[in-house]
C-alpha positions in Angstrom: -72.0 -86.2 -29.9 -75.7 -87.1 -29.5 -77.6 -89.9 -31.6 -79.5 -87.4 -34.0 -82.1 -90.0 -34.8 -83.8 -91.3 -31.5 -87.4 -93.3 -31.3 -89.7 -93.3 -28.2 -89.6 -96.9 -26.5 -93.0 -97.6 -24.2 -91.6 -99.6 -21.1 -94.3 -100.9 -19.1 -94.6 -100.7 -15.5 -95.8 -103.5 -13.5 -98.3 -105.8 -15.0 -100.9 -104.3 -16.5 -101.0 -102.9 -20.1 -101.8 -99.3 -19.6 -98.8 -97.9 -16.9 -95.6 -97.5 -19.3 -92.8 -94.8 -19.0 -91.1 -93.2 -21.9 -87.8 -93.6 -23.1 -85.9 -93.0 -26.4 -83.3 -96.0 -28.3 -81.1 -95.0 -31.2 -81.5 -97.3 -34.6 -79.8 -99.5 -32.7 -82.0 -100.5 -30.2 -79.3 -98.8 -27.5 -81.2 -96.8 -24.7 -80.0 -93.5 -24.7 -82.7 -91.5 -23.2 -84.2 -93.5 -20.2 -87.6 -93.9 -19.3 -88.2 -91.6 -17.0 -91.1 -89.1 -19.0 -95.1 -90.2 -18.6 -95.7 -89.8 -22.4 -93.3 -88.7 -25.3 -93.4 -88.1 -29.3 -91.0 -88.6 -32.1 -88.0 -86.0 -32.2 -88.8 -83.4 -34.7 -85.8 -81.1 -35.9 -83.8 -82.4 -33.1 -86.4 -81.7 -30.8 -89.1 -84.2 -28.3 -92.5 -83.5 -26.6 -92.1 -85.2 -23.2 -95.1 -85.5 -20.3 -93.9 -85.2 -16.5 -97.0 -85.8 -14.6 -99.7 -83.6 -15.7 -97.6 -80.8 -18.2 -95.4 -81.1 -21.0 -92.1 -79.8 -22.3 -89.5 -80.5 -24.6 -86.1 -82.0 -24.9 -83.5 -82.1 -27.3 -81.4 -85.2 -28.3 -79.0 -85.1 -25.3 -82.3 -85.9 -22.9 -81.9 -82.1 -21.4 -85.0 -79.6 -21.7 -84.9 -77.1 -23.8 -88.5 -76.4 -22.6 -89.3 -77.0 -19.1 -92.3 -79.3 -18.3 -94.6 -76.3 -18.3 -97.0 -76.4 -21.4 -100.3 -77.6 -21.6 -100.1 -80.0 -24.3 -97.8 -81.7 -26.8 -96.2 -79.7 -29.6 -93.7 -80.5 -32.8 -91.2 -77.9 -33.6 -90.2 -77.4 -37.0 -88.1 -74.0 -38.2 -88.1 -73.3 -33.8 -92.0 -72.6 -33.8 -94.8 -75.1 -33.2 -98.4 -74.9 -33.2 -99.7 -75.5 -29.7 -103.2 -76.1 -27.8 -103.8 -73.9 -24.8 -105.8 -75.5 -21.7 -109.2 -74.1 -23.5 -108.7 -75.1 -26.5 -107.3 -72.1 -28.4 -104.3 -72.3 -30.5 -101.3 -70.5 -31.0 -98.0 -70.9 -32.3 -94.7 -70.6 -29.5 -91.0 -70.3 -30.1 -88.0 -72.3 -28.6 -88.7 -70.5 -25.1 -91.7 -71.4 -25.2 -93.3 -68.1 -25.2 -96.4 -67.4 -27.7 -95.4 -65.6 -31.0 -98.9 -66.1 -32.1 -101.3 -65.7 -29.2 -103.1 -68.5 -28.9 -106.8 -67.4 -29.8 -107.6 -69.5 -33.0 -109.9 -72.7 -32.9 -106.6 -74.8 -35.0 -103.3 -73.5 -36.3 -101.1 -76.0 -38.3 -97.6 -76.3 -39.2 -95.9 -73.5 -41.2 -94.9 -74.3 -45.1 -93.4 -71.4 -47.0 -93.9 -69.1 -44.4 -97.7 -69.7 -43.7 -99.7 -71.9 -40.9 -103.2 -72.6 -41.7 -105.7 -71.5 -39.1 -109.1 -71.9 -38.5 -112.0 -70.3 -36.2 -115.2 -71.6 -36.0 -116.6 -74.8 -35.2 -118.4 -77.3 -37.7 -121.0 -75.6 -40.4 -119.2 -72.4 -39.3 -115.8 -72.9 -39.8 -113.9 -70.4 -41.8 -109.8 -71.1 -43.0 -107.1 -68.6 -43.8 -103.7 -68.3 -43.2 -100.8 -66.7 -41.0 -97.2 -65.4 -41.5 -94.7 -66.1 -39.0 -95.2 -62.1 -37.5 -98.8 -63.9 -36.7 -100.4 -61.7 -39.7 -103.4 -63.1 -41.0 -102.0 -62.7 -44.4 -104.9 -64.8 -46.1 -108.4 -63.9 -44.1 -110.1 -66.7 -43.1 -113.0 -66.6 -46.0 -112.2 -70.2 -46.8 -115.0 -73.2 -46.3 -112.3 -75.2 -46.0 -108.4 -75.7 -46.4 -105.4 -77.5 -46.1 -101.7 -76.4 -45.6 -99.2 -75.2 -48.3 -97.4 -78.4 -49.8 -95.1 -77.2 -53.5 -96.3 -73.8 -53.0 -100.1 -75.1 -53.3 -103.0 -75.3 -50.9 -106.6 -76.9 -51.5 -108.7 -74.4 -50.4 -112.9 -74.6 -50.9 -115.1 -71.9 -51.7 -118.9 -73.2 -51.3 -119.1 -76.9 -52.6 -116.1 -76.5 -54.4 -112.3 -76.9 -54.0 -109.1 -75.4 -55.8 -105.4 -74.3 -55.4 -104.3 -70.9 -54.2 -100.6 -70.0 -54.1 -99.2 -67.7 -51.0 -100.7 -64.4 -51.9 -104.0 -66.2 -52.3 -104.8 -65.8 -55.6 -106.7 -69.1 -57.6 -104.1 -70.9 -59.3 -106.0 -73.4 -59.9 -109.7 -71.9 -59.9 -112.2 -73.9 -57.9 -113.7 -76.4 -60.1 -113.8 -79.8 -57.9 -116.9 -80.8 -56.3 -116.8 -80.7 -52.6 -119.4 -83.5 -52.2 -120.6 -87.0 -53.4 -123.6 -89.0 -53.4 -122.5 -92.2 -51.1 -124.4 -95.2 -50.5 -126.6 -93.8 -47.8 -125.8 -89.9 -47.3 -124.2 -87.4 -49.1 -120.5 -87.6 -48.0 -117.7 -84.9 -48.4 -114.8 -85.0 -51.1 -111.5 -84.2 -50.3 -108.7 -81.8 -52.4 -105.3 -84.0 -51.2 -102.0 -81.8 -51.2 -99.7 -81.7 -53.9 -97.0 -84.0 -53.7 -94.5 -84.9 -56.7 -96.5 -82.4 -59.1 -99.5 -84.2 -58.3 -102.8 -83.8 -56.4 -105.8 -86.0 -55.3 -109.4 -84.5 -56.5 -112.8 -85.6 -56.8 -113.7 -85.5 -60.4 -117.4 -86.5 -60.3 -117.1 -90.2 -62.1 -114.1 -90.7 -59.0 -111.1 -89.8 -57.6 -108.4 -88.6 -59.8 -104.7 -86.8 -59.8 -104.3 -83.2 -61.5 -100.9 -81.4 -62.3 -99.8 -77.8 -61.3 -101.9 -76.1 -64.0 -105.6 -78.0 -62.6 -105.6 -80.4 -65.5 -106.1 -84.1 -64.7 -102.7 -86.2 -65.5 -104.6 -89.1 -64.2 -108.3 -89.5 -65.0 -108.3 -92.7 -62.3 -112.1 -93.1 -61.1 -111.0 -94.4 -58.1 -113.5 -94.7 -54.8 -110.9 -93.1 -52.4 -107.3 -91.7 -53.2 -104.4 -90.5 -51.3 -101.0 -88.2 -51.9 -97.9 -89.4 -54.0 -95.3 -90.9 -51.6 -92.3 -92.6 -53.4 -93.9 -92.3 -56.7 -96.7 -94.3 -55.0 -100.1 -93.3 -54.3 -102.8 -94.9 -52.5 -106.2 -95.7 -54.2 -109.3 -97.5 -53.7 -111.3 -99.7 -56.1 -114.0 -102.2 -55.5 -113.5 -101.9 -52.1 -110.1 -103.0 -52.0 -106.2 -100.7 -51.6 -103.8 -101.0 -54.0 -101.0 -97.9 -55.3 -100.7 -96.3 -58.9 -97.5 -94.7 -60.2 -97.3 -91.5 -61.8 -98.9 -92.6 -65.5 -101.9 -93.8 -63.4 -100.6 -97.6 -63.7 -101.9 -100.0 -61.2 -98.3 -101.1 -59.9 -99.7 -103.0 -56.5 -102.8 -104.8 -57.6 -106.0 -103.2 -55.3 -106.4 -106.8 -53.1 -105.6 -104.8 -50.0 -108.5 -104.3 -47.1 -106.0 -101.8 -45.2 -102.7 -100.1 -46.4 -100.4 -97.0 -45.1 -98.4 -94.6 -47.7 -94.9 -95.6 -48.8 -92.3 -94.3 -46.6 -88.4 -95.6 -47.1 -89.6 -97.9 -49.8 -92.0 -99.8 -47.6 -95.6 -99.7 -47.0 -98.0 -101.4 -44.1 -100.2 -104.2 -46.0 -103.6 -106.3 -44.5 -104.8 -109.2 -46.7 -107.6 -110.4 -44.6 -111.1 -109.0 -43.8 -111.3 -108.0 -39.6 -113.9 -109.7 -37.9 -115.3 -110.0 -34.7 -112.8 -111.1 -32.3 -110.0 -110.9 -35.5 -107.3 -108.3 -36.0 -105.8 -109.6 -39.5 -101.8 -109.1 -39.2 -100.2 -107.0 -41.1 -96.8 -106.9 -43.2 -94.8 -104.7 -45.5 -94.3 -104.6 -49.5 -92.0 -103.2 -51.9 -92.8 -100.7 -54.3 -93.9 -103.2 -56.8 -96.4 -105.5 -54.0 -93.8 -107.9 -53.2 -94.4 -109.0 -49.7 -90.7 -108.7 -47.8 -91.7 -108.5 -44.5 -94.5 -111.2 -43.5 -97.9 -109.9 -41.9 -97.2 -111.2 -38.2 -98.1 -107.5 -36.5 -101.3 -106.4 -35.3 -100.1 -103.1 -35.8 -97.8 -101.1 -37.2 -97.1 -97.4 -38.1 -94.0 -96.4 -40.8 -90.6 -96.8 -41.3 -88.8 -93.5 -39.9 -85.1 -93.1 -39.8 -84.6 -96.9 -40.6 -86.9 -98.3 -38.2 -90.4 -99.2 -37.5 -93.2 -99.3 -34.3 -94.7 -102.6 -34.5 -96.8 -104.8 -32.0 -97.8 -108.4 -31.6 -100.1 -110.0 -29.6 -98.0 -109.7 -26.8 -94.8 -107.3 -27.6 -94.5 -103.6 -28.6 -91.2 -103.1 -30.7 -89.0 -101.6 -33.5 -88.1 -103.5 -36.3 -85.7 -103.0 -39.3 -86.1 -102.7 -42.9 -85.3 -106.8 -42.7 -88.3 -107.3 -40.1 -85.7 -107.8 -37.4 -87.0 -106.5 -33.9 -84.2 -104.0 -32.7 -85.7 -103.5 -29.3 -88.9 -105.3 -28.1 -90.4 -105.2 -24.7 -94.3 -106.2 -23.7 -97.0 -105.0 -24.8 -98.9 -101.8 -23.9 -101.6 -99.5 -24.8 -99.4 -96.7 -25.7 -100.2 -93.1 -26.2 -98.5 -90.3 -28.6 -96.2 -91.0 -30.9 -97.2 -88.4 -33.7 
């Protein structure tokens, strides 16, 4: 029976830091996939974007394509369709065969949540949102300023300078109140609607950035400078130029002393304490849900725990750690590609 949680290893070839091949381990650090592919992702419902020379397919966990090395560019599969770029640019969403199901003739498609893929078409001041069902129906026309996918039945969707929260059919649930826009220090600078996650969503609120429930009323007045989704019962924020995390009163839980952070995934989060500098990468480590630091900052990189494991790098090693900050495979360092 195949491993059903595999991570992409970056083996490099030769000397130099930018030749690699791609591989997969299991949470073991056991090769079970070798590398053989140019580039590769993370394995999504089972399933692996892989490069072979110039075009990309996809495997599943046993190494075997399901997708011959024919497509364009790198897709994820999630419910067997995935959003996918054509060689112009257009997007459009193919099944397991890899056939288009939506022809690919939108400027973005996302991911589908409840049935529905954000799409856009337009570029920049002209970009309009809306929304397609899985029989690639626009099923919300794209009248939208902007807009972000469905997350608890809810997506941040602005009309003019202002954002709110439509449900499926694209009615207002949450009618569009939040300012779109901020004074900063030297331009005026765009606000951002987060997605809902554990009943609670990121807005502007003109003094800052604060957290409303379901029903558009703010649980957590905050006036935070920058705020980011619930993870964990954890959620980013910003103050005085400095991250820290808030629980779901609006508590300050990890004390804002941060200069970089990453959200909370298996109860772990990416930490900086140090300011960079030219010619200085500050190293990073991990804390706990209540700031204690369990794994030291010794990596000059690292992404998020998935599946039990971690991408790290050092100075001279790329690797996978554990939730103890034990390297589970390591090899030298490169300059790797997509991991997504």
């Amino acid at each position: 029976m195949p491993d059903s949680h595999l991570f992409p290893i970056f083996v490099r070839q030769g000397q130099g830091r930018t030749r690699y091949k791609v591989g997969y381990i299991n949470g073991q650090g056991q090769t079970v996939i070798d590398a053989i592919f140019d580039e590769g992702t993370r394995f999504y419902d089972g399933l692996a974007s892989v490069r072979v020379k110039n075009l990309w397919g996809v495997i599943a966990t046993t190494g075997k394509f399901v997708i011959e090395p024919i497509l364009w560019n790198w897709c994820r599969f999630r419910g067997g369709m995935a959003s996918l770029a054509t060689r112009t640019g257009k997007y459009g969403v193919i099944d397991l065969t890899g056939n288009f199901i939506v022809q690919p003739k939108y400027d973005y498609v996302g991911n589908f949540e409840h049935g529905l893929a954000l799409f856009r078409v337009g570029e920049m001041n002209t970009a309009r949102f809306g929304f397609i069902d899985e029989r690639a129906v626009e099923v919300i026309p794209p009248v939208y300023r902007n807009a972000h996918g469905f997350s608890e039945r809810l997506a941040a969707a602005r009309v003019g300078n202002l954002w709110g929260y439509i449900d499926p059919t694209g009615v207002f649930k949450i009618t569009p109140r939040f300012e779109g826009s901020r004074q900063g220090l030297h331009r005026i600078e765009e606000t951002k609607a987060g997605y809902f996650k554990e009943g609670l969503a990121p807005v502007w609120s003109g003094q800052g950035y604060g957290f409303v429930d379901t029903t558009g009323h703010f649980a957590i007045a905050g006036g935070f400078d920058e705020a980011s989704n619930f993870s964990e019962g954890r959620a980013l924020v910003k103050r005085n130029k400095r991250f820290g995390f808030i629980d779901h009163a609006g508590s300050l839980v990890v004390d804002c002393k941060f200069t970089h952070v990453g959200a909370f995934s298996e109860g772990l989060a990416t930490v900086t304490e140090q300011e960079s500098r030219l010619g200085f990468s500050p190293p990073s480590g991990f804390v706990d849900l209540y700031g204690e630091m369990v794994i030291q900052p010794t990596f000059y990189n690292a992404n998020s725990f998935h599946n039990g494991l971690c991408l790290v790098e050092t100075e001279e090693t790329i690797g996978y750690i554990n939730p103890a900050g034990e390297f589970v495979w390591q090899g030298p360092y490169v300059e790797y590609g997509v991991v997504i």
